[in-house]
C-alpha positions in Angstrom: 43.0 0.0 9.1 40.6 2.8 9.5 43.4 5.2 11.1 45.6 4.5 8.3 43.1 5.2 5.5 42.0 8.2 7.7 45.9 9.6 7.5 46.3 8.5 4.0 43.1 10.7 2.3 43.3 14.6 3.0 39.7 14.9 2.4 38.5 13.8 6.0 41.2 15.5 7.3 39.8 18.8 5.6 36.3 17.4 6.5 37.6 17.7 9.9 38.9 21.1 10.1 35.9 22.6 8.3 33.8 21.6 10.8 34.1 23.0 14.4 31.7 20.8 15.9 34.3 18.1 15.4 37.1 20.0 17.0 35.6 20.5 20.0 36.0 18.0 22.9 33.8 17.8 25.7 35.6 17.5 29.0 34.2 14.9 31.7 32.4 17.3 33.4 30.4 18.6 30.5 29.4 15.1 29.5 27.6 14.0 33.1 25.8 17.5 32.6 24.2 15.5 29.7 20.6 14.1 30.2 21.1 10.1 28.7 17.3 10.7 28.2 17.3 13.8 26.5 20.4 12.7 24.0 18.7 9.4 23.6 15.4 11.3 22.4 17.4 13.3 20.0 19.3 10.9 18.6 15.9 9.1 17.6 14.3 12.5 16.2 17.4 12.8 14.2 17.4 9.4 13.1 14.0 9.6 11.9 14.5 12.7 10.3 17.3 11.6 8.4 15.3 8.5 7.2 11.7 10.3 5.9 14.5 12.8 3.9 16.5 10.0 2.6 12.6 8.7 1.2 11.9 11.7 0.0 15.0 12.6 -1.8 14.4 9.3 -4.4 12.9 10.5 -7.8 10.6 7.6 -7.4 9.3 8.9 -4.4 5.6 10.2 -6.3 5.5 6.6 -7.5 6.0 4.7 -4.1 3.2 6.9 -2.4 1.1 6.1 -5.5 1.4 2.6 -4.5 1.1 3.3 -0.7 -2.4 4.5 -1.5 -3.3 1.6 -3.1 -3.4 -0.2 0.3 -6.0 2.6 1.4 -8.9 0.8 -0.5 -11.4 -2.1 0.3 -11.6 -3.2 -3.2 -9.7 -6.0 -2.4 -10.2 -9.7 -2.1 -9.6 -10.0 1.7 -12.0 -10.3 4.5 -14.1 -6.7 3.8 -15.3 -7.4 0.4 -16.0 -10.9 1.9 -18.0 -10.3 4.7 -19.9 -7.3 2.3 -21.0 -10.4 0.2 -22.4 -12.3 3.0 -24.3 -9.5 4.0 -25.7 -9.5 0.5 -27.0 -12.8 1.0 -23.8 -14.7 -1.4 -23.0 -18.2 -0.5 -19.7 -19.1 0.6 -19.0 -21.4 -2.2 -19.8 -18.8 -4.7 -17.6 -16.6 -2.9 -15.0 -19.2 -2.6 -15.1 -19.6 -6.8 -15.1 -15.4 -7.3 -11.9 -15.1 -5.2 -10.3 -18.3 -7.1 -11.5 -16.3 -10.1 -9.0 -13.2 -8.5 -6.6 -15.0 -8.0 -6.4 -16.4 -11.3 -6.1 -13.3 -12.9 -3.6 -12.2 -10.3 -1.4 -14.9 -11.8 -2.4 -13.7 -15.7 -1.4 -10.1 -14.6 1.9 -11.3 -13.2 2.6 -12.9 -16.2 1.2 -10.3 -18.5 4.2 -8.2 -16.5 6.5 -9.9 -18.2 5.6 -9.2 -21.2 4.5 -5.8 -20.9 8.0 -4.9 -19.3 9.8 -6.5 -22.3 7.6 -4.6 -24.4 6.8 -1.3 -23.4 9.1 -0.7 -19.7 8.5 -0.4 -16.4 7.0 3.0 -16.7 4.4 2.0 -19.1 3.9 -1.1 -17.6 3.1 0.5 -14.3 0.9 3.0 -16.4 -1.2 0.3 -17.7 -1.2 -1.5 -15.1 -2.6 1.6 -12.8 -5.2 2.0 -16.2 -6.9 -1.1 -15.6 -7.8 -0.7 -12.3 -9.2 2.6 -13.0 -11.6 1.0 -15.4 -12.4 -2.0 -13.6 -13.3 0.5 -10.6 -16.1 2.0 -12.7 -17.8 -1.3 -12.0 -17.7 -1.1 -8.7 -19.3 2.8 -8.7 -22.4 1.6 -10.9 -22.7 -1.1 -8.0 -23.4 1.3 -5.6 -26.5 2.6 -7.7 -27.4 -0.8 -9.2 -30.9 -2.6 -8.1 -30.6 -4.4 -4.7 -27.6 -1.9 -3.2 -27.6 -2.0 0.4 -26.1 1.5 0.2 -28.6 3.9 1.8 -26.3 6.6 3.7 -29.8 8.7 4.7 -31.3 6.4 5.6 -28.3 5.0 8.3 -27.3 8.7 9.5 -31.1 9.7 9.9 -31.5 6.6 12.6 -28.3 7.3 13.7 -27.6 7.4 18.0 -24.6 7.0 20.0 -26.4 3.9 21.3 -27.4 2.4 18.1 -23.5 3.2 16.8 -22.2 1.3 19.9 -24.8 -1.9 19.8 -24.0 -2.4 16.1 -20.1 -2.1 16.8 -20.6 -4.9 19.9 -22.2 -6.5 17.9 -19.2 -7.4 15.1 -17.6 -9.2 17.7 -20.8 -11.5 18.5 -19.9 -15.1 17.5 -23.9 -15.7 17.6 -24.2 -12.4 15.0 -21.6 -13.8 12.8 -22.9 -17.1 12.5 -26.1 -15.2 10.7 -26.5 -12.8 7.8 -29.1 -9.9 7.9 -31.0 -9.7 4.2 -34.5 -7.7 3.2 -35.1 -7.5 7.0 -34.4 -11.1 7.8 -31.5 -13.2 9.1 -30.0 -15.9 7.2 -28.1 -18.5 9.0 -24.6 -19.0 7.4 -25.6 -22.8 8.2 -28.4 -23.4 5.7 -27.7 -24.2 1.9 -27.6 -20.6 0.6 -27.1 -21.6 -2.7 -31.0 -23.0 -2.7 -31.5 -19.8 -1.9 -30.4 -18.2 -5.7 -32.7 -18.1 -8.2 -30.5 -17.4 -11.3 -33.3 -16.8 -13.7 -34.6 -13.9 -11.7 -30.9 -13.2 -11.1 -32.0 -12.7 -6.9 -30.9 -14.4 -3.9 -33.6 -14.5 -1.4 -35.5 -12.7 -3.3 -33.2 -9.7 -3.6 -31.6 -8.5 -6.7 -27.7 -9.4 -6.8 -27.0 -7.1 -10.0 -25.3 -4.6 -7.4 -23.5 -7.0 -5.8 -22.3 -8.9 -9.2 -21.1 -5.3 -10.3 -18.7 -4.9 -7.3 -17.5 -8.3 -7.4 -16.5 -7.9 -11.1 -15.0 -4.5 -10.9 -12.6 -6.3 -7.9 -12.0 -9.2 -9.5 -11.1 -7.8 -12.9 -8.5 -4.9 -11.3 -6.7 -8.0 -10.0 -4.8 -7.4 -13.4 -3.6 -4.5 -12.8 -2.9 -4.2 -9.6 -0.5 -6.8 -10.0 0.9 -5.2 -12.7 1.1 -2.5 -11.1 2.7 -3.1 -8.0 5.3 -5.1 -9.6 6.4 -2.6 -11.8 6.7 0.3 -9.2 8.5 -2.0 -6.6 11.1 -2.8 -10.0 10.9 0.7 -10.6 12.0 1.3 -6.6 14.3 -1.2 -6.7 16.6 0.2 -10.1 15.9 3.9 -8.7 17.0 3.5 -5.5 20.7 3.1 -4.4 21.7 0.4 -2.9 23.3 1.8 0.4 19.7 3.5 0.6 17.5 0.8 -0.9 16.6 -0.6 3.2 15.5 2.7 4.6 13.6 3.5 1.1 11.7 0.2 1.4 11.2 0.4 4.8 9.8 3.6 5.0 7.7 3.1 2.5 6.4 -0.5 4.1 5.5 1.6 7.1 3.3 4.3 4.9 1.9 1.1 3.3 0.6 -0.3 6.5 -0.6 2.7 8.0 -2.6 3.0 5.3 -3.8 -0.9 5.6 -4.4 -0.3 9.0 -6.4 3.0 8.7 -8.8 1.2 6.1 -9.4 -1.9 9.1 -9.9 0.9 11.3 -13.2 2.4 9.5 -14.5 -0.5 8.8 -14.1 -1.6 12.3 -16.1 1.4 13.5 -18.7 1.9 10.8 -19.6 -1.9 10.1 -23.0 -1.1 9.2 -23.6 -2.5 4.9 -25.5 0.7 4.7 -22.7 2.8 4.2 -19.8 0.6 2.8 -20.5 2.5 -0.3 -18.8 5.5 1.3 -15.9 3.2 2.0 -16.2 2.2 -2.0 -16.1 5.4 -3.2 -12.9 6.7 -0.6 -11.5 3.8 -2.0 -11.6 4.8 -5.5 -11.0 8.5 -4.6 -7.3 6.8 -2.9 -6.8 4.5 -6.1 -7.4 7.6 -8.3 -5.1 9.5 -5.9 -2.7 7.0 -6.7 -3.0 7.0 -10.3 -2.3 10.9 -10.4 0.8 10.7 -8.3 1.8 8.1 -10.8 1.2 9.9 -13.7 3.2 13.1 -11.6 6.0 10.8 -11.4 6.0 10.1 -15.7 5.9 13.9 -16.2 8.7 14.5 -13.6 11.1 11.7 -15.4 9.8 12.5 -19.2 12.9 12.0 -21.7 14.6 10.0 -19.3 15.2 6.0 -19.0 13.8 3.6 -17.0 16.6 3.5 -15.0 18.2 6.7 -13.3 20.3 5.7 -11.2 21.4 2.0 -10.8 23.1 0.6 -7.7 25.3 -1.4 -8.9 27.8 -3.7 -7.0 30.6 -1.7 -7.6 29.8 1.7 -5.5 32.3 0.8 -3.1 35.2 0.4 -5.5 34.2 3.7 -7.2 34.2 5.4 -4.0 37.8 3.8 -3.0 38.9 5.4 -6.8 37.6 8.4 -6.3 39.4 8.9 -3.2 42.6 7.4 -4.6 43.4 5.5 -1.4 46.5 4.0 -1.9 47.2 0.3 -2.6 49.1 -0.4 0.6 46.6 0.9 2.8 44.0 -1.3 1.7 45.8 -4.5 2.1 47.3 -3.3 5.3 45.9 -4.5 8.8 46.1 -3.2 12.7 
């Protein structure tokens, strides 16, 4: 079938002639000369090549590293912000209610996308979307200056030793340091009633103020909105912007930027676990989110005037391609 569409349309034919490479014919000899290494090696460097410039060819592209650098923050709800509030002295069951409280408004911002995208578009939506998180992040920056912060970078750098640095990573892996919380000096046990432990009137928990730590968990708890929003809009946006022949290698390219970002986060954490300096990671967080926002905002300038949709994928590429072509009839119902 292929050999008689390839005799039936002139154009690969001229494709053919116009390019010499094709024409030429390598004789047995020349290709034992060839290193299955070597061609293997560039056959991968082109591949990849071909793939990052297929990603960043899309007109979404600002958009989908926007999103990307979302994943480069700790203002989440996983185990970072987690562990920060046990190190703050939090109980697990109050945890346990402020991440219910997340993902509750997860679900209201999903919904809310619904509506907004009826309303508005995807571009706006993703706008306002990307908006609330920025204001719900200003929570998390007066936490870091709020009474009872644990963020005291002088004071961490000016003990700072290579020995001290390596104890302190050992010691995240200790089951027997993980079963206790350090607070004011002391160690808590993760096994006692915390919750006794809160005096709400005072607003402290073991006698330490929790206004910083109430700050943080609010700013991360109320950008749950929008990042949900958000990252549903974008990944629409990707999915009507993209074509549908390039849609896998779009996505997963940008999957693999999202992860390397994920990763790199862990990765910091992992080696700088101290509390006293998570604020650094707070406010590199924020500096990635507002990254994120600008690219975003680059990406509504660069498509201003036009639609939501540029360029839809639509099921019938192939039979526009046959047309164009004008492959005969006979051909197409013809088999070897």
């Amino acid at each position: 079938m292929f050999i008689a569409i390839y005799d039936h349309v002139p154009e690969l034919r001229a494709k053919h002639k116009r390019t010499p490479s094709l024409q030429k014919k390598l004789t047995a000899e020349q290709k034992s000369l060839i290193d299955p290494a070597v061609e293997k090696v560039e056959l991968e460097t082109n591949w990849c090549s071909d793939v990052v410039q297929i990603f960043w060819k899309q007109s979404i592209y600002p958009a989908a590293i926007g999103l990307a650098l979302m994943y480069f923050t700790v203002l989440g709800f996983d185990g970072i912000p987690i562990s920060y509030g046990k190190a703050n002295g939090l109980p697990d069951d109050l945890l346990g209610l402020l991440k219910g409280a997340a993902s509750l408004l997860g679900i209201i911002g999903a919904l809310a996308y619904t509506q907004l995208e009826q309303g508005i578009g995807l571009k706006k939506t993703a706008f306002v979307g990307m908006s609330i998180q920025q204001m719900s992040n200003v929570f998390c920056i007066f936490s870091l200056f709020a009474a009872g912060t644990l963020f005291a970078p002088g004071e961490y750098w000016s003990s700072f030793t290579a020995e001290s640095w390596l104890s302190n990573f050992r010691s995240t892996f200790s089951i027997e340091r993980a079963a206790k919380i350090p607070l004011n000096g002391t160690e808590v046990s993760d096994e006692d009633d915390l919750m006794s432990g809160i005096d709400w009137y005072s607003f402290k928990v073991h006698g330490h103020p929790m206004y910083s730590i109430f700050l943080f968990f609010i700013g991360v708890t109320v950008a749950r909105v929008g990042v949900w929003i958000a990252d549903l809009a974008i990944t629409q946006l990707m999915q009507e912007n993209v074509l549908e022949t390039e849609r896998l290698t779009v996505f997963g390219v940008h999957n693999a930027i999202c992860q390397f970002f994920s990763l790199l986060k862990d990765i910091l954490v992992i080696l700088f676990p101290d509390p006293k300096i998570f604020g650094a990671f707070v406010l590199l967080s924020i500096m990635s989110v507002m990254a994120a926002y600008l690219h975003y905002i680059y990406y509504m300038w660069r498509t201003r005037g036009l639609d939501d949709v540029e360029t839809v994928a639509s099921d019938t590429a192939d039979l526009d391609v046959i047309e164009e072509l004008k492959i005969p009839d006979d051909v197409l119902i013809s088999r070897p």
